[in-house]
C-alpha positions in Angstrom: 26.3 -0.2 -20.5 24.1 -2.5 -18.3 27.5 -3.1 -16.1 27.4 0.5 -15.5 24.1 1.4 -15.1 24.3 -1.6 -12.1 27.4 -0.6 -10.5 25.6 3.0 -10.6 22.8 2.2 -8.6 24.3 0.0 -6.2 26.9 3.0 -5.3 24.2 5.5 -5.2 22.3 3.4 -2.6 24.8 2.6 -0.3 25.9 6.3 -0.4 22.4 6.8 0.3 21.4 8.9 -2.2 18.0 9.1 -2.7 15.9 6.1 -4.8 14.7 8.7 -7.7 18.4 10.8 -8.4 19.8 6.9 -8.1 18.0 5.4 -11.3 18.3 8.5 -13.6 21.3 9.3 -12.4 22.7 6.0 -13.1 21.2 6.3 -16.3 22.6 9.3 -17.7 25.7 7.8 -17.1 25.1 4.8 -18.3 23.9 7.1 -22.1 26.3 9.0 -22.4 29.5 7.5 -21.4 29.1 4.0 -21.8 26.6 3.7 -25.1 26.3 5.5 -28.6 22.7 6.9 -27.6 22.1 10.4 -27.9 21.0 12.0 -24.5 17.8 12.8 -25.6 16.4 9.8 -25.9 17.0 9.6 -22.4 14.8 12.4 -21.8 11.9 11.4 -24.1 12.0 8.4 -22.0 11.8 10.4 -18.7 8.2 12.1 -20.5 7.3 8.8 -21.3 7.3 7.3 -18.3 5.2 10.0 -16.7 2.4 9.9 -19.8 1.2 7.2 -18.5 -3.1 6.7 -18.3 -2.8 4.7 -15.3 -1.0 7.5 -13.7 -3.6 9.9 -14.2 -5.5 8.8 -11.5 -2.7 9.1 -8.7 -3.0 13.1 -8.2 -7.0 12.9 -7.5 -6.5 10.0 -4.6 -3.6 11.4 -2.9 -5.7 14.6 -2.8 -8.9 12.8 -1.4 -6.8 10.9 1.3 -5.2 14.4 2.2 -8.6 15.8 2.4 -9.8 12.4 4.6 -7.0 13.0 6.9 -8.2 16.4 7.9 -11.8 16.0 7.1 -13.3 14.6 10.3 -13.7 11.2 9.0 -11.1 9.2 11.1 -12.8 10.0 14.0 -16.4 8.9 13.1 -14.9 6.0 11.6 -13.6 5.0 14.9 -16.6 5.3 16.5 -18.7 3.8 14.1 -16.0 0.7 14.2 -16.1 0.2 18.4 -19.7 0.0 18.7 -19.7 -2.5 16.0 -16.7 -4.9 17.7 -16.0 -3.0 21.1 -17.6 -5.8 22.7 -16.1 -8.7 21.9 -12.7 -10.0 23.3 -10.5 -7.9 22.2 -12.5 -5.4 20.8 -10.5 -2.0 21.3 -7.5 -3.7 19.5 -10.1 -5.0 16.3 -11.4 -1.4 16.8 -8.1 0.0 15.8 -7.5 -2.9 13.0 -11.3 -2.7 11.7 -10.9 1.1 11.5 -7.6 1.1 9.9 -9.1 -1.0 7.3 -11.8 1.5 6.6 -9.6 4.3 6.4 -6.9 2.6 4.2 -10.1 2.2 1.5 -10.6 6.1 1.9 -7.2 7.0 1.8 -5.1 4.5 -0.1 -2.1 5.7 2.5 -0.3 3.8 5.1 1.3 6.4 7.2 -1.4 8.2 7.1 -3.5 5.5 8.3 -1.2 5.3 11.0 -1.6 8.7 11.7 -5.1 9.3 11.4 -6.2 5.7 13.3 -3.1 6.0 15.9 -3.4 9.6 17.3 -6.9 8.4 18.9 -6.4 4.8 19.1 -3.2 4.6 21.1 -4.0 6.4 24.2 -6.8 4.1 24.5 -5.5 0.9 23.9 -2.5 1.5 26.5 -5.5 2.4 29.2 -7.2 -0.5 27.9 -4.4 -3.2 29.3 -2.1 -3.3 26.0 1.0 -3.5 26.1 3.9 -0.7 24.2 4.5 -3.4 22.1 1.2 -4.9 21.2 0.3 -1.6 20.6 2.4 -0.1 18.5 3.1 -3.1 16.6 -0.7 -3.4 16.0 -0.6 0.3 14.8 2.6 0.0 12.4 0.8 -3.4 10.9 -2.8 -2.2 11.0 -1.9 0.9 8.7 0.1 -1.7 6.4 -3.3 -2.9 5.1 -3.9 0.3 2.9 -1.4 -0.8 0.5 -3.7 -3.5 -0.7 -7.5 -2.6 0.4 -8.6 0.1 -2.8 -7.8 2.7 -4.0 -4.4 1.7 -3.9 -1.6 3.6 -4.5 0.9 0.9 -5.2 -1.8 -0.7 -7.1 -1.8 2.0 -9.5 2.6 2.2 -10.0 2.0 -1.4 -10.9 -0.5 -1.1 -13.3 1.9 1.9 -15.1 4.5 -0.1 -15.2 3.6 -3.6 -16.3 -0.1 -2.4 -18.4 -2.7 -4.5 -16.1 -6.1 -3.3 -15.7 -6.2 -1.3 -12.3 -9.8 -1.7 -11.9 -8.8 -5.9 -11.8 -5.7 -4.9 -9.3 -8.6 -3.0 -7.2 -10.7 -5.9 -7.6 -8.3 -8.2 -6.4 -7.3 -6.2 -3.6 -10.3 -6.2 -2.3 -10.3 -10.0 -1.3 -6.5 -10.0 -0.6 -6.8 -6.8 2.0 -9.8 -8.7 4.0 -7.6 -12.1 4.3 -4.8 -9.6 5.4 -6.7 -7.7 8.0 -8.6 -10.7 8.9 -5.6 -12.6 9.9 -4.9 -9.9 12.9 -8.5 -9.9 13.9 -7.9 -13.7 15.0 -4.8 -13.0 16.1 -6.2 -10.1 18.7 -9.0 -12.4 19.6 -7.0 -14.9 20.9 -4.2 -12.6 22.6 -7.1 -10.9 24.3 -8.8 -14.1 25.3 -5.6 -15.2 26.6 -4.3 -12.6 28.2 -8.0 -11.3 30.1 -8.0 -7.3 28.9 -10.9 -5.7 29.2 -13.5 -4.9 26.7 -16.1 -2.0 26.0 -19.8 -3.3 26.8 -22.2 -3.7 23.8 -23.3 -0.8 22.0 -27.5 -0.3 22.2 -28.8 -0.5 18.9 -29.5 3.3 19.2 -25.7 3.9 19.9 -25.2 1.9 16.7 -27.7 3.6 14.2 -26.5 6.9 15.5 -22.7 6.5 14.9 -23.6 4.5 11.3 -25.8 7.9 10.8 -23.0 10.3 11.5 -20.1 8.2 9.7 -22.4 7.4 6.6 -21.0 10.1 4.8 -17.7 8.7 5.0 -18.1 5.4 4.5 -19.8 6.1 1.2 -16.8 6.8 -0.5 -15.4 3.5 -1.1 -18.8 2.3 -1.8 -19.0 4.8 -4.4 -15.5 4.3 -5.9 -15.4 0.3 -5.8 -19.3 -0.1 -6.7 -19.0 2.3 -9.3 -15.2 0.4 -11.0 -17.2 -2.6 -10.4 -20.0 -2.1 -12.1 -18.5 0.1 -15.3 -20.1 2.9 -14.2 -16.6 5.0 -14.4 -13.3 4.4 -15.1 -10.8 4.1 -12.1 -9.3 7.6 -13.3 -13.0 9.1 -12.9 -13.3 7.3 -9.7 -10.3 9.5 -7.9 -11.4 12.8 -9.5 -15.3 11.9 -7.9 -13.4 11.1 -4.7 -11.9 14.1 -4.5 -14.6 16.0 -5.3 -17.2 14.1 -2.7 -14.2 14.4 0.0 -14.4 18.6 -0.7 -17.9 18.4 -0.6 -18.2 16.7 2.4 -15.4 17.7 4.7 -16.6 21.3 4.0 -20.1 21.5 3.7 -21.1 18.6 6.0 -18.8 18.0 8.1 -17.5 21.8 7.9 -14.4 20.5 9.5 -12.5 21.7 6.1 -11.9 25.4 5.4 -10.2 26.8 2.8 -6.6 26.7 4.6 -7.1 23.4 5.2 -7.7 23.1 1.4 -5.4 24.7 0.2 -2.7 22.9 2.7 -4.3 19.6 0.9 -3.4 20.5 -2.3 -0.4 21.5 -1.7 1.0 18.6 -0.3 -1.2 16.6 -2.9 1.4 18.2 -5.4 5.0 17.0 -3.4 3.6 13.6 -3.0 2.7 13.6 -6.8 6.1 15.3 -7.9 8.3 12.9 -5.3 6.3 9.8 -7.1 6.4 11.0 -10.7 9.5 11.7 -10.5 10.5 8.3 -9.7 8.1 6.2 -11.7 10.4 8.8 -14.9 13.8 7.5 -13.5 12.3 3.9 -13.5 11.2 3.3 -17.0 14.8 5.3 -18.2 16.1 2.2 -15.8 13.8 -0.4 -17.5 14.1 0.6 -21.1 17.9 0.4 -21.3 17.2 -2.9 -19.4 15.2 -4.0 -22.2 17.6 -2.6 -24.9 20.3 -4.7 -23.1 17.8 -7.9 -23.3 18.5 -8.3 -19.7 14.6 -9.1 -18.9 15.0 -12.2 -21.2 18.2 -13.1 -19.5 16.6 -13.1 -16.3 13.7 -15.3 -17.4 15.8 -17.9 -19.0 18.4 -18.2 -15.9 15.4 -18.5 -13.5 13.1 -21.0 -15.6 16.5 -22.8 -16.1 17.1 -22.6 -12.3 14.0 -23.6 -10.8 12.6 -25.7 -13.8 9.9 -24.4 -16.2 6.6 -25.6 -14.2 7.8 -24.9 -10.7 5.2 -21.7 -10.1 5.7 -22.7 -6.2 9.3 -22.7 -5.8 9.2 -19.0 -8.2 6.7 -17.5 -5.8 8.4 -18.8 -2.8 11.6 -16.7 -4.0 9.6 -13.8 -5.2 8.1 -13.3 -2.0 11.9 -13.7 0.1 13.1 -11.4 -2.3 10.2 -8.9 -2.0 10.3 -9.3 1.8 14.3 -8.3 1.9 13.4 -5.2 -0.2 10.7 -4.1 1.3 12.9 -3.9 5.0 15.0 -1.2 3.0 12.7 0.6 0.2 9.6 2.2 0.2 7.0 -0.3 -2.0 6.4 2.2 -5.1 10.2 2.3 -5.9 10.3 -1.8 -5.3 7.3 -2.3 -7.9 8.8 0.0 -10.7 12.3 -2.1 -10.4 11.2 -5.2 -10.0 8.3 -5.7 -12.0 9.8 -5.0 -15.3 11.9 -7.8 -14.5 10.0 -10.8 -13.4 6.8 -9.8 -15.6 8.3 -11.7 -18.9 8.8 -15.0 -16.6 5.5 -15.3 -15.5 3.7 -16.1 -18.1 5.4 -18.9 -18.8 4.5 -20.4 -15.7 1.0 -19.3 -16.0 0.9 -16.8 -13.0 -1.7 -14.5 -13.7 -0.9 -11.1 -13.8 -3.7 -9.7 -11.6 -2.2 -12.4 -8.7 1.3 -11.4 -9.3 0.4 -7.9 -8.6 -1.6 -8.4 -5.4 1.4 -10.5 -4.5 4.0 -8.2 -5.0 2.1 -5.3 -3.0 1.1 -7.9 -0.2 4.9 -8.5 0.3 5.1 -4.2 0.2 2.9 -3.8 2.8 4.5 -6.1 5.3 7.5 -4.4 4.5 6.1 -1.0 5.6 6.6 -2.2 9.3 9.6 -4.7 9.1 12.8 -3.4 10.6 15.1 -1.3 10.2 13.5 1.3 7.5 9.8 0.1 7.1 8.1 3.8 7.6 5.2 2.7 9.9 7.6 2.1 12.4 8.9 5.2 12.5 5.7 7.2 12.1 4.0 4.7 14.9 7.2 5.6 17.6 6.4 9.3 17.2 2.4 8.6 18.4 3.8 5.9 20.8 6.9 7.8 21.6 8.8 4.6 22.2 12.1 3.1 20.9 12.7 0.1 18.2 13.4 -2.3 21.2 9.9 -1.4 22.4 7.9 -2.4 19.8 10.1 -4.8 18.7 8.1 -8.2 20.3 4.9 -6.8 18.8 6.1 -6.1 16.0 7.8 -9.8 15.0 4.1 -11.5 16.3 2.2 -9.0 13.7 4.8 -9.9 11.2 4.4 -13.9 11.6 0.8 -13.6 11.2 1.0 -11.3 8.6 3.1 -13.4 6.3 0.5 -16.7 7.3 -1.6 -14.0 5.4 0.9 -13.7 2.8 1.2 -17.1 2.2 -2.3 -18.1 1.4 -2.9 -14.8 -0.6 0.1 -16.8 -2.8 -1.2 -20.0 -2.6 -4.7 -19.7 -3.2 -5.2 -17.2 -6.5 -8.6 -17.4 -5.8 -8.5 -15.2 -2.9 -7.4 -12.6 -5.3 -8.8 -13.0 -8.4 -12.4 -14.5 -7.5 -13.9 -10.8 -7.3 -12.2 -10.0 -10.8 -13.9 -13.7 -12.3 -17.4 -12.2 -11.3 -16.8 -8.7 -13.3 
């Protein structure tokens, strides 16, 4: 049965079928024709997977980063993020990072941070001296970061699938996403320095108080979401429906940059993001429960401990994050957390990774992958703004990759970077 259910998926990816009709596909076949399982079990697992707690917060953030994205807030984001950093070397670049780590804690999205930041953004770094492919490849990277700044999306498949807290994973994120951004902040300072582009003057401190004022709105929702995981106020679940409802609130009746079209065209693609997802977190867990039934989670564990010796933790994370890395150049990150986690969860406890770590690991490596060659999906959504080629952005994109992964590495290496925030609450 396993031997099928492998063979199965391997086919159905290189036909390229798509990810979710792959693993319940191959699963089915693997029930009926090659095992003594009644069907239906297969579909109780397919309910199963979906009644999920963890899960119930994924509709209300999608919906409150839909509602961001047409809500007015990118813009006053941007503004509020120049005349903060504008003036320093570099400062139009780190206006483009700074902002896209803003957004990514409203909208939990990377394409649509790409979107949102990059529409504005890119214009004005090419008139600002940058180059296509600093640009773009800042753009394709900067968005990465919403992957692991909360509200996370990926943060929230990984707590489904392997039971960890999500208000820890948003916890953890946290730390991990400023070390991530942070990294490309030096990095721009020191291109810009060495290469003499221009940068804005320095906002007056009127300028300032009067683009914090306008943006204030926006930038209360991640204060409200994290403060209020942080402190136990609410649950993460209540944290996404009060997002949504304080993103309605304010796009329409502050802003009043939201109608009801624009509502309505919110919700609906809030429902095929949700369906797209659900439906292949449900072919997942089919995949991982006839994994388990096979024992093929304990196989792993004992061939890799056996491999690599039972208290190497560095030379496991080492692979973890090449393997990761491969992946994410050829699958999005929510259908690379709900295979592989199932897998490599039993095997870290025995070499005392913590589970919070291993999450903010996993997703690090995700996000890198959303703008690594040839399928990360920042790249493509960055060459429609840019309108340039793969060989364009290809230089910028490698340097935003190398410091990226420098990232990488000590979010791996140092635990504490992660899990420091979570030690407090």
């Amino acid at each position: 049965m396993i031997t099928a259910l492998v063979t199965g998926i391997v086919i159905f990816l290189l036909l390229g079928v798509p990810i979710y009709v792959s693993l319940a596909l191959s699963s089915f076949i693997a029930v009926v024709f090659f095992s003594n399982l009644p069907p239906m079990v297969l579909v109780q697992r397919f309910f199963g997977g979906m009644d999920t707690f963890a899960l119930m917060a994924l509709p209300f953030f999608i919906l409150a980063a839909n509602l961001m994205d047409t809500g007015g807030l990118s813009r006053r984001i941007l503004k509020t993020a120049r005349a903060l950093v504008g003036h320093i070397s570099g400062g139009m670049a780190m206006t483009t990072q700074l902002a896209s780590m803003f957004f990514g804690a409203l909208s939990g999205s990377a394409p649509s941070t790409v979107v949102a930041i990059g529409k504005v953004m890119y214009p004005e770094l090419r008139g600002g001296g940058y180059d296509v492919s600093f640009s773009s490849g800042l753009l394709a990277s900067a968005g990465s970061v919403s992957l692991i700044i909360p509200p996370s999306i990926t943060f929230i498949i990984y707590a489904s699938v392997t039971g960890v807290s999500v208000g820890k994973l948003f916890m953890a994120g946290l730390g991990a996403g400023i070390i991530y951004g942070g990294a490309s902040l030096v990095y721009i300072y020191f291109h810009s320095k060495k290469h003499n582009i221009p940068k804005d003057r320095k906002a007056t401190g009127q300028e300032l108080a009067v683009s914090l004022k306008e943006s204030a709105w926006a930038l209360m929702i991640p204060v409200i979401i994290l403060g209020g995981i942080y402190t136990g106020v609410f649950t993460p679940t209540e944290a996404a429906g009060i997002s949504a409802v304080y993103s309605v609130g304010v796009g329409m009746f502050i802003y009043r940059e939201l109608d009801m079209k624009g509502l309505v065209a919110a919700c609906r693609a809030t429902a095929v993001s949700c369906g797209q997802i659900l439906v292949m977190v449900a072919g997942a867990q089919s995949l991982g429960w006839i994994l388990t039934m096979g024992q093929v989670p304990q196989f792993v564990t004992t061939k890799v401990l056996l491999a690599i010796g039972s208290d190497s933790k560095l030379v496991f994370l080492a692979l973890l994050n090449l393997i990761l890395l491969v992946m994410g150049m050829f699958m999005e990150g929510v259908a690379a957390i709900i295979i592989v986690a199932p897998l490599i969860f039993p095997i870290i406890g025995q070499l005392g990774i913590d589970p919070v770590h291993l999450g903010t690991i996993m997703v690090s490596n995700l996000a890198i992958g959303m703008f690594t060659p040839p399928f990360g999906m920042n790249i493509f959504v960055t060459s429609s703004i840019a309108r340039c080629d793969l060989v364009d952005m290809l230089p910028g994109l490698v340097r935003f990759f190398l410091v990226d992964l420098a990232a990488l590495l000590l979010i791996t290496y140092v635990p504490q970077i992660s899990l420091w925030i979570p030690s407090m609450f």
